[in-house]
The first five atom37 places (N, CA, C, CB, O) and aatype in JSON, in Angstrom:
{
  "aatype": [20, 20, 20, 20, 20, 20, 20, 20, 20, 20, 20, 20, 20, 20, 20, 20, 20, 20, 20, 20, 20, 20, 20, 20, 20, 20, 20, 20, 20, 20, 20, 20, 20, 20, 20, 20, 20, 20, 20, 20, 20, 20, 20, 20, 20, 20, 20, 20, 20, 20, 20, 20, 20, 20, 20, 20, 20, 20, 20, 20, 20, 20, 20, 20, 20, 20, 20, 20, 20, 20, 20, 20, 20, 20, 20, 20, 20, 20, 20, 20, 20, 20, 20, 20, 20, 20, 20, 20, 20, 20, 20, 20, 20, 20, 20, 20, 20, 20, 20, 20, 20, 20, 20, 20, 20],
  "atom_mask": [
    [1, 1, 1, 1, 1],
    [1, 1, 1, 1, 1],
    [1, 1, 1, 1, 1],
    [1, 1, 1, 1, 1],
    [1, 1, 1, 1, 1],
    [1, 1, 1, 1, 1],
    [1, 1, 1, 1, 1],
    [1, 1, 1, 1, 1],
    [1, 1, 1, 1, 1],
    [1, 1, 1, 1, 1],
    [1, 1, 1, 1, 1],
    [1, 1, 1, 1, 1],
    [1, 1, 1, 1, 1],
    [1, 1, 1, 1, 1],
    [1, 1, 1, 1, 1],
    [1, 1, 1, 1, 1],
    [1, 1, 1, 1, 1],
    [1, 1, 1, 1, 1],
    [1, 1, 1, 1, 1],
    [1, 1, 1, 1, 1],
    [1, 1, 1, 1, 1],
    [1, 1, 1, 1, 1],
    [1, 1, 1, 1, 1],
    [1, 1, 1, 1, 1],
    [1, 1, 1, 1, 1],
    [1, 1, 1, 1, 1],
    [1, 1, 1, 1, 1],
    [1, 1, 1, 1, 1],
    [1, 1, 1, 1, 1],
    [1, 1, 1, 1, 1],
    [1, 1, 1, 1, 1],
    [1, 1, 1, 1, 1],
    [1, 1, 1, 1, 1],
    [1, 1, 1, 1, 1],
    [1, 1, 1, 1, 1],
    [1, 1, 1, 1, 1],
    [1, 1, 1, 1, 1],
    [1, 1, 1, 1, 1],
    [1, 1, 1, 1, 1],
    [1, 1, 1, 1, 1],
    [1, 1, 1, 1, 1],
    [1, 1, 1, 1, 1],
    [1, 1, 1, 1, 1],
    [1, 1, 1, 1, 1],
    [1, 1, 1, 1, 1],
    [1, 1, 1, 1, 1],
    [1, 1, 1, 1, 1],
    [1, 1, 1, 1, 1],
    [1, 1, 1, 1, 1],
    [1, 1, 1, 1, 1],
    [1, 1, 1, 1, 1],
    [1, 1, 1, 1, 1],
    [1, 1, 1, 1, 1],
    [1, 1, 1, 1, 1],
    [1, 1, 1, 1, 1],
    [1, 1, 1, 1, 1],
    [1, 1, 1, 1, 1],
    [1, 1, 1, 1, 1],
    [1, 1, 1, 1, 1],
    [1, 1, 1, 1, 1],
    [1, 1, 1, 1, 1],
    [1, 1, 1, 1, 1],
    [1, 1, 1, 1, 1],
    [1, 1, 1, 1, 1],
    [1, 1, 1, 1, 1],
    [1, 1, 1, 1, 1],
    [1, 1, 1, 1, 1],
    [1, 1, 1, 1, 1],
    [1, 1, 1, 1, 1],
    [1, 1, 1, 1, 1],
    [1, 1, 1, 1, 1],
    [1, 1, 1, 1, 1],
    [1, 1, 1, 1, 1],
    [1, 1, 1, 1, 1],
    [1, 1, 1, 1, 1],
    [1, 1, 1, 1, 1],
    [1, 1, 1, 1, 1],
    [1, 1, 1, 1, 1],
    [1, 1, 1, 1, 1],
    [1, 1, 1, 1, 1],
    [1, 1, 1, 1, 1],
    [1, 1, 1, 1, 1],
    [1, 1, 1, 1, 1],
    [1, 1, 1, 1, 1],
    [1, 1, 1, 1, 1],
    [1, 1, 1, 1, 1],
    [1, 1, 1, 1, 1],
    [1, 1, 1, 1, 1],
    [1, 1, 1, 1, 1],
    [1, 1, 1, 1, 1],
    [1, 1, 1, 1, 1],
    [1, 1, 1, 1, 1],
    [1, 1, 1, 1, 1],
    [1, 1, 1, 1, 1],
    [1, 1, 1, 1, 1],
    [1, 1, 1, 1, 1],
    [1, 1, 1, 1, 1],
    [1, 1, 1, 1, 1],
    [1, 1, 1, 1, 1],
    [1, 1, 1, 1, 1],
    [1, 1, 1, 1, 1],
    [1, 1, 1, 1, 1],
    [1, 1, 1, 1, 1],
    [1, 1, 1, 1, 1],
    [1, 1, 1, 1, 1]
  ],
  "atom_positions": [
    [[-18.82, -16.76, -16.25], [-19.07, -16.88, -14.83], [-19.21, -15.51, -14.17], [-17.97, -17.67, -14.18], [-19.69, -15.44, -13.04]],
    [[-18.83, -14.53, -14.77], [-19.18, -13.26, -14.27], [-17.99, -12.54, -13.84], [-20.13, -13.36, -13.21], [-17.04, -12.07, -14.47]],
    [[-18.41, -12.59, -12.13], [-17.62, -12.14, -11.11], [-16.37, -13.38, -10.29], [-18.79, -11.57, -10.07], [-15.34, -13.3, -9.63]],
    [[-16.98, -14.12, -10.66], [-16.02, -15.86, -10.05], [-15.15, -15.88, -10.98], [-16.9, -17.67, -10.07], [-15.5, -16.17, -12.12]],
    [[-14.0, -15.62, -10.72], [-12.56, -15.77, -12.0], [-12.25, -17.49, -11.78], [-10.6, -14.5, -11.42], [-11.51, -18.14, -12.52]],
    [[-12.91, -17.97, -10.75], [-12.17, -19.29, -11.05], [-10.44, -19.53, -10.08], [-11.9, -19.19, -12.97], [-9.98, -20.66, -9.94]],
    [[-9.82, -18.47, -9.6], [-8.84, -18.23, -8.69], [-8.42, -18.6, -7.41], [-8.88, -17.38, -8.6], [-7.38, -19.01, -6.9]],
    [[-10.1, -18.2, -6.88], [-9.55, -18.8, -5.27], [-11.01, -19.36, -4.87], [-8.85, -17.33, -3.88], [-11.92, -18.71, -5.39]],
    [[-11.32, -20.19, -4.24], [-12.25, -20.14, -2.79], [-12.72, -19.18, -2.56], [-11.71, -20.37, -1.58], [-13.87, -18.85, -2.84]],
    [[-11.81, -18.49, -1.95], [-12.36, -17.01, -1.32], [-12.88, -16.03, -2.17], [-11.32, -16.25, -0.64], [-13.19, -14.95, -1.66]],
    [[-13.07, -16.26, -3.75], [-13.97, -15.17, -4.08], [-15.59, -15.94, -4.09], [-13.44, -14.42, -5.69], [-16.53, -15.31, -4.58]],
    [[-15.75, -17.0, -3.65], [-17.26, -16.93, -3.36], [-18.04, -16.57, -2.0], [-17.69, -18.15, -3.64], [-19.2, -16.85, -1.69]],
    [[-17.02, -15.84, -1.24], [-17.86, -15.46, 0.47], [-17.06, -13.57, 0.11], [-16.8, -16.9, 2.74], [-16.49, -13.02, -0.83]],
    [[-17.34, -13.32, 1.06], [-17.03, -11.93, 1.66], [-15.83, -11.61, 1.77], [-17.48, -11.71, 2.85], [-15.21, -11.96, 2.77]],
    [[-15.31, -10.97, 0.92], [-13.24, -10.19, 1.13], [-13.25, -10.34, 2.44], [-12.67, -8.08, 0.73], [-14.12, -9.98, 3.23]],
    [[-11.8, -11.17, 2.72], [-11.27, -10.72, 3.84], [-9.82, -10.7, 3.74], [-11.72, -11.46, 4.9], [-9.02, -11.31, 4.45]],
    [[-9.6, -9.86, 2.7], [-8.02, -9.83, 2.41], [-7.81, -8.58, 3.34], [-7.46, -9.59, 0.6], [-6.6, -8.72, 3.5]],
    [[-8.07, -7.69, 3.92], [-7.58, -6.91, 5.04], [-7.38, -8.15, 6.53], [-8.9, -5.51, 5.33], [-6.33, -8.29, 7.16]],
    [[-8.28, -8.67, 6.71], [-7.98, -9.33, 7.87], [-6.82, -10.48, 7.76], [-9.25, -9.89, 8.35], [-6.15, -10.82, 8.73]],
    [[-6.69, -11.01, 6.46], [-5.81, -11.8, 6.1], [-3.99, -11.26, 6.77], [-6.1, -11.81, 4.43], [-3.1, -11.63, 7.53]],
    [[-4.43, -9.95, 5.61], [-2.92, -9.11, 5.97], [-2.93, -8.97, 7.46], [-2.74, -7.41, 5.23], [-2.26, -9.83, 8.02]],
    [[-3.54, -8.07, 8.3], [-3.71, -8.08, 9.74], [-2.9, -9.51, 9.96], [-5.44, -8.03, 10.29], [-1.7, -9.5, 10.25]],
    [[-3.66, -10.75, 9.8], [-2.63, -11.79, 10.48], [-1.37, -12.04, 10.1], [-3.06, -12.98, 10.45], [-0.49, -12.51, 10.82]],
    [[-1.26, -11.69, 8.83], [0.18, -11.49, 8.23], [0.71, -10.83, 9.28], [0.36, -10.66, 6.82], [1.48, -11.33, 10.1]],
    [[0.28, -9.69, 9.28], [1.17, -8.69, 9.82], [1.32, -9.03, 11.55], [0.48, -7.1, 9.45], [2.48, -9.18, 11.92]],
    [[0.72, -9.1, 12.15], [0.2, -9.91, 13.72], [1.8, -11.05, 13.3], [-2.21, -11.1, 13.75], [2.88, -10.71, 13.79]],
    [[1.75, -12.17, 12.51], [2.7, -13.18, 12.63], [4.55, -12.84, 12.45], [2.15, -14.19, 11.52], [5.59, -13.42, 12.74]],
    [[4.14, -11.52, 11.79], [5.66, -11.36, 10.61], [6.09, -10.16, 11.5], [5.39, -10.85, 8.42], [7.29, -10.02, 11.72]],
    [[5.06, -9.11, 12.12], [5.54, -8.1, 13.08], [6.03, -6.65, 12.18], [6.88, -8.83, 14.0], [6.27, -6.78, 10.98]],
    [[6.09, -6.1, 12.44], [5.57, -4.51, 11.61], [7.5, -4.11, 11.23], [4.4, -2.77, 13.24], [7.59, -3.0, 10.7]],
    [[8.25, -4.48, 11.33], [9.5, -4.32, 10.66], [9.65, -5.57, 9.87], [10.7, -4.08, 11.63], [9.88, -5.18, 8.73]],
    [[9.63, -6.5, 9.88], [9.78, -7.12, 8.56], [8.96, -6.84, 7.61], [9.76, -8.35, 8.59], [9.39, -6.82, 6.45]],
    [[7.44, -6.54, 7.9], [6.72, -5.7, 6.87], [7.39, -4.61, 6.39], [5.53, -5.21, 7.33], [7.7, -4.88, 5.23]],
    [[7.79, -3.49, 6.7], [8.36, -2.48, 6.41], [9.28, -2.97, 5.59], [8.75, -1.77, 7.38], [9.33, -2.49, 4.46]],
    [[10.0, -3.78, 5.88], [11.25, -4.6, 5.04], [11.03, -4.33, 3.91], [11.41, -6.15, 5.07], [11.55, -3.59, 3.07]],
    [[9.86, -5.29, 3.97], [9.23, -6.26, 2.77], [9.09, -5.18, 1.47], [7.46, -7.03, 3.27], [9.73, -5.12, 0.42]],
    [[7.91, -4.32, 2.0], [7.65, -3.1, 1.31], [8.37, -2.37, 0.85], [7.14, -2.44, 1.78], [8.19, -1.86, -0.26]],
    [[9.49, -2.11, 1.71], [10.62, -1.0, 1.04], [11.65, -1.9, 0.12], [11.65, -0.08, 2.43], [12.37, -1.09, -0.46]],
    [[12.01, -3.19, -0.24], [11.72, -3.89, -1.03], [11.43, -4.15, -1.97], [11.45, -4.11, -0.9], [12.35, -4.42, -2.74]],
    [[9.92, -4.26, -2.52], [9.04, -3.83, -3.2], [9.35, -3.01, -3.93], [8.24, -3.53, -2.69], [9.69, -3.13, -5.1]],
    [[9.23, -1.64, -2.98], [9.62, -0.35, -3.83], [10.74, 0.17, -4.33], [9.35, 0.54, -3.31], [10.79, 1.19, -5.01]],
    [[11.85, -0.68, -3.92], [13.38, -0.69, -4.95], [12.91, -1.37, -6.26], [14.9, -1.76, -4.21], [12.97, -0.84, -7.37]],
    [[12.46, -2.58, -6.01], [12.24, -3.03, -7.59], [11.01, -2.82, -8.12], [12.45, -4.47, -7.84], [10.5, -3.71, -8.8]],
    [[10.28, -1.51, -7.88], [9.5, -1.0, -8.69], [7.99, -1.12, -8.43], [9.85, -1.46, -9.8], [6.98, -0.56, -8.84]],
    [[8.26, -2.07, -7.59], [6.58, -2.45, -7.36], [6.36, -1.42, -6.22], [6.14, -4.31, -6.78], [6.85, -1.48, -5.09]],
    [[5.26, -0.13, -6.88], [4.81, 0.21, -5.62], [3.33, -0.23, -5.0], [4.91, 1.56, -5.65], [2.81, -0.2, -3.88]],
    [[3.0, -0.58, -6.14], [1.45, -0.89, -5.67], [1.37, -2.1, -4.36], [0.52, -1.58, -7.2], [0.49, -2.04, -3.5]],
    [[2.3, -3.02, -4.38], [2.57, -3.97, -3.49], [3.18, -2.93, -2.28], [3.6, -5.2, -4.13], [2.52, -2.66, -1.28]],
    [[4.38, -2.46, -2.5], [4.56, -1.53, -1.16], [3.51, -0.98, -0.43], [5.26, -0.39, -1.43], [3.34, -1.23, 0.77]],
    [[2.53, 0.03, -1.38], [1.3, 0.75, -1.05], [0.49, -0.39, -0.2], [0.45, 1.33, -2.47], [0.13, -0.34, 0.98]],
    [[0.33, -1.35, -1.07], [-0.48, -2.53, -0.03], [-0.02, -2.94, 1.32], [-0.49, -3.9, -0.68], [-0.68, -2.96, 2.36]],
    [[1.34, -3.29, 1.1], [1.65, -3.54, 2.35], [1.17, -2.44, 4.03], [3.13, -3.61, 2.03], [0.56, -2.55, 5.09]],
    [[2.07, -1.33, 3.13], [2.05, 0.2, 3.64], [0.51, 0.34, 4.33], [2.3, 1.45, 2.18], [0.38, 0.88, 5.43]],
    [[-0.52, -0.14, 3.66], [-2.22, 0.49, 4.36], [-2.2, -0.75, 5.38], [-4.08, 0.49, 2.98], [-2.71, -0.47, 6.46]],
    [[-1.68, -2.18, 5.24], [-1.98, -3.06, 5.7], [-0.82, -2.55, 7.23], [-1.85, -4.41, 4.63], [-1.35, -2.61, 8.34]],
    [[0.09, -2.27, 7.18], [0.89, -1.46, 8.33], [0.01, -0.35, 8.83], [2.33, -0.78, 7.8], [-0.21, -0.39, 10.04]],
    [[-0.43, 0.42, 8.29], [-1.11, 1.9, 9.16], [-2.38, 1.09, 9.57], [-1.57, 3.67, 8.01], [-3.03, 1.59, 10.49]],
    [[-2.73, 0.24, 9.18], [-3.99, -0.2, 10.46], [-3.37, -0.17, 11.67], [-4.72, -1.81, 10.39], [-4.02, 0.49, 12.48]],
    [[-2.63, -0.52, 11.98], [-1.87, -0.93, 13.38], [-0.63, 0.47, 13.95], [-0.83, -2.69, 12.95], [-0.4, 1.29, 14.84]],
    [[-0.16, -0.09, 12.67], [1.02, 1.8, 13.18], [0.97, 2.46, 12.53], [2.63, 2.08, 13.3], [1.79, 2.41, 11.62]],
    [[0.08, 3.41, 12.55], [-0.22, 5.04, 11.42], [1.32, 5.83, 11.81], [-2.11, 6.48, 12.17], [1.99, 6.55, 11.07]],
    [[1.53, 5.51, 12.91], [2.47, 7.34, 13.63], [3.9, 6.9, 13.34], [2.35, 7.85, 15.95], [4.78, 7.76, 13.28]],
    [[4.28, 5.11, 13.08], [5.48, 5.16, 12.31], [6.16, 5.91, 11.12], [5.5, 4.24, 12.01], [5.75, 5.8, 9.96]],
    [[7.1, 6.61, 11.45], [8.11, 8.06, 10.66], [8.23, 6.7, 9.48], [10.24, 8.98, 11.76], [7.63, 6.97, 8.43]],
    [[8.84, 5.42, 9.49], [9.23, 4.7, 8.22], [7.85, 4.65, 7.5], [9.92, 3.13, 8.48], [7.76, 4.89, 6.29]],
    [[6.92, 4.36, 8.18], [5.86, 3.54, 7.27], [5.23, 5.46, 6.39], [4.17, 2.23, 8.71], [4.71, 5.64, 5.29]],
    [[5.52, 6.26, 7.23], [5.07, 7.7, 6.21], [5.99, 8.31, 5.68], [4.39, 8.87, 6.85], [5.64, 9.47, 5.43]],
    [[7.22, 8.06, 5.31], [8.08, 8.33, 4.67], [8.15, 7.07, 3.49], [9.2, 8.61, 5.59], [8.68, 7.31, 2.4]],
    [[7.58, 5.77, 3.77], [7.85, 4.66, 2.69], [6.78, 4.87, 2.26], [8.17, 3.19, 2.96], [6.77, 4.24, 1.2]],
    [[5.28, 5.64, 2.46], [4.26, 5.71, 1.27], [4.17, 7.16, 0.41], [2.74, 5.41, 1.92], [3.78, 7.46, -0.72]],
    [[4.56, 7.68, 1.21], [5.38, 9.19, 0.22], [6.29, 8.76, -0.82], [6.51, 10.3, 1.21], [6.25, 9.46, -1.83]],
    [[7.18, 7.68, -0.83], [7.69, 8.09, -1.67], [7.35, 6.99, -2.97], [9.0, 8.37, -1.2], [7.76, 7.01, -4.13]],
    [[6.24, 5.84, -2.13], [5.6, 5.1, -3.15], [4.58, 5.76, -3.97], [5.05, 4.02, -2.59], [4.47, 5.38, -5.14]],
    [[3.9, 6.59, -3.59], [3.43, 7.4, -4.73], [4.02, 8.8, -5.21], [2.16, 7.63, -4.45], [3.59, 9.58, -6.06]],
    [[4.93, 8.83, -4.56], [5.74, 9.72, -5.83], [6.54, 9.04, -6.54], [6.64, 10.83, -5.43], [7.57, 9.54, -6.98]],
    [[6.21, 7.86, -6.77], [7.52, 7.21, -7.83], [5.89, 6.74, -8.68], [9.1, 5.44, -6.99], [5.91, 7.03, -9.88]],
    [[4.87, 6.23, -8.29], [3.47, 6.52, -9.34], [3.71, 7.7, -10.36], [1.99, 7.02, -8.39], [3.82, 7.71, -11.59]],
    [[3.75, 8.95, -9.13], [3.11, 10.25, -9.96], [4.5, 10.01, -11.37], [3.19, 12.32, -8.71], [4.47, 10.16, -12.59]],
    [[5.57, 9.58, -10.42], [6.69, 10.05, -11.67], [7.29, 8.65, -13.15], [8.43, 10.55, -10.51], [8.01, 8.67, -14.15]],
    [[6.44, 7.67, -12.41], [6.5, 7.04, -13.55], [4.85, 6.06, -14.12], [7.86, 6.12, -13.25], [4.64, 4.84, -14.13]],
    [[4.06, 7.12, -14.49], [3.45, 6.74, -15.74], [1.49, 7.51, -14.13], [3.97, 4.12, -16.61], [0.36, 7.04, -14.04]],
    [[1.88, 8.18, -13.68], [0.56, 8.35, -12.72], [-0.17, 9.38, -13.36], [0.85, 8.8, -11.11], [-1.37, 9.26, -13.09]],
    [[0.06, 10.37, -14.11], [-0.34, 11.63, -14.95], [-1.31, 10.66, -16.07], [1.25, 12.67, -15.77], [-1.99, 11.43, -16.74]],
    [[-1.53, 9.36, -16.42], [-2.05, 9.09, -17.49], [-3.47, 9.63, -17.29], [-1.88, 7.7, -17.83], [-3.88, 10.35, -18.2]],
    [[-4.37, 9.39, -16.17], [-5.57, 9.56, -16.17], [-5.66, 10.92, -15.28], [-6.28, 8.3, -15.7], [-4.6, 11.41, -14.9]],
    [[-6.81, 11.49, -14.97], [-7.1, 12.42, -14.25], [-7.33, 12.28, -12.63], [-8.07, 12.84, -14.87], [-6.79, 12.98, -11.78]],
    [[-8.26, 11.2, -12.42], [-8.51, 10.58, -11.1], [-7.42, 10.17, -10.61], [-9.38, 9.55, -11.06], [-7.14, 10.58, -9.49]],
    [[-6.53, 9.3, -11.25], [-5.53, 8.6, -10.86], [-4.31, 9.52, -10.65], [-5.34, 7.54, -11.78], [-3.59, 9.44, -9.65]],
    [[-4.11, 10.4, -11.68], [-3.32, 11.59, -11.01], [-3.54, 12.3, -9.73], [-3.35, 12.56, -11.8], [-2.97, 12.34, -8.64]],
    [[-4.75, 12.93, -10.35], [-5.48, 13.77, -8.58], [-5.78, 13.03, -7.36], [-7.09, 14.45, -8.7], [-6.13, 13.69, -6.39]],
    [[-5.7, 11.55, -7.25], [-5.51, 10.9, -6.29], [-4.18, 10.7, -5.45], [-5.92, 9.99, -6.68], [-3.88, 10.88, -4.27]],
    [[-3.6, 10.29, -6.43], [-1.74, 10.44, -6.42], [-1.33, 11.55, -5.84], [-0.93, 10.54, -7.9], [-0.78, 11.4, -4.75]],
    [[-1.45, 12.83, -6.32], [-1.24, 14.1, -5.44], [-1.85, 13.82, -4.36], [-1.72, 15.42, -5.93], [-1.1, 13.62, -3.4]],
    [[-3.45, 13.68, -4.09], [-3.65, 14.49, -2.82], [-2.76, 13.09, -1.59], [-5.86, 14.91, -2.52], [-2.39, 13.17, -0.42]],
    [[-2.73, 12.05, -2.52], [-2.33, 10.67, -1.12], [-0.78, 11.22, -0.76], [-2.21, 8.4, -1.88], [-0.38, 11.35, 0.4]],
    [[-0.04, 11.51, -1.87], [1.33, 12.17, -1.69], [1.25, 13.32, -0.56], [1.83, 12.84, -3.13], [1.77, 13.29, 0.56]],
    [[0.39, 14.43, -1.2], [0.85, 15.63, -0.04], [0.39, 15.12, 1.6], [-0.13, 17.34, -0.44], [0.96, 15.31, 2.68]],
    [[-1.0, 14.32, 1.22], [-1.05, 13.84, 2.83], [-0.05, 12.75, 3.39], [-2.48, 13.19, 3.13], [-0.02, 12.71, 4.62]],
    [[0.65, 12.01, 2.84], [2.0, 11.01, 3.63], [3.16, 12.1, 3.68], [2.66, 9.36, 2.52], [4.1, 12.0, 4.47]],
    [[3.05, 12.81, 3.07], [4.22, 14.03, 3.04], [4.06, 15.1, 4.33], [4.04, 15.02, 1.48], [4.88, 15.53, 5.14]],
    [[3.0, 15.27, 4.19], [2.24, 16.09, 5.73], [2.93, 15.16, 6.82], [0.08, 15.95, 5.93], [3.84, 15.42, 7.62]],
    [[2.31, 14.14, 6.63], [2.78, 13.39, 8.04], [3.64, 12.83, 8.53], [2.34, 12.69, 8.36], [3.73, 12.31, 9.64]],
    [[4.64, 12.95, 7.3], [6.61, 12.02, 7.42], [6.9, 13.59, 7.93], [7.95, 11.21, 5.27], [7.86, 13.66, 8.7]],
    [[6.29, 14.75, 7.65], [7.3, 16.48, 8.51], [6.04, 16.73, 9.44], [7.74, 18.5, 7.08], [5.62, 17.89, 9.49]],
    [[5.52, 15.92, 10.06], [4.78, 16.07, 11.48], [5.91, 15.78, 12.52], [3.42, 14.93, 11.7], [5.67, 15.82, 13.73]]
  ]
}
């Protein structure tokens, strides 16, 4: 079938998993997100934190939690297993030093 995994509905129209989260986030309100995420990132999952985390800076970039909770979701990447590839490393740094920039703004 290709590109159709067979999963959802929604992979035969147009992504709208950003707007999805938006209503998530609109219903649940930007501290239980934060919750949620920091959460997440105790038991390891950062990629879910990270998700949450972009799905929060649509709405609140200038929150000190939400740039201090994606700093340290990709420094727990870089430090457990983010060095494998090159891109994926050099991405990891530069997303780190920029949430790091902006948690000492």
């Amino acid at each position: 079938m290709g590109w159709f995994k067979l999963r959802s509905t929604t992979e035969l129209y147009p992504d709208s998993a950003d707007a999805a989260l938006a209503e998530l986030l609109d219903a649940a309100g930007v501290d239980a997100a934060l919750a949620k995420a920091e959460e997440a990132l105790t038991r390891g999952d950062a990629p879910l934190a990270i998700r949450l985390g972009e799905a929060i800076a649509a709405s609140s970039l200038e929150d000190p939690r939400l740039r201090g909770l994606m700093a340290r979701a990709h420094r727990y990447l870089l430090e457990n297993g983010g060095d494998q590839s090159f891109w994926e490393h050099g991405w990891l740094v530069t997303e780190l030093a920029r949430w790091e920039g902006q948690a000492n703004d």
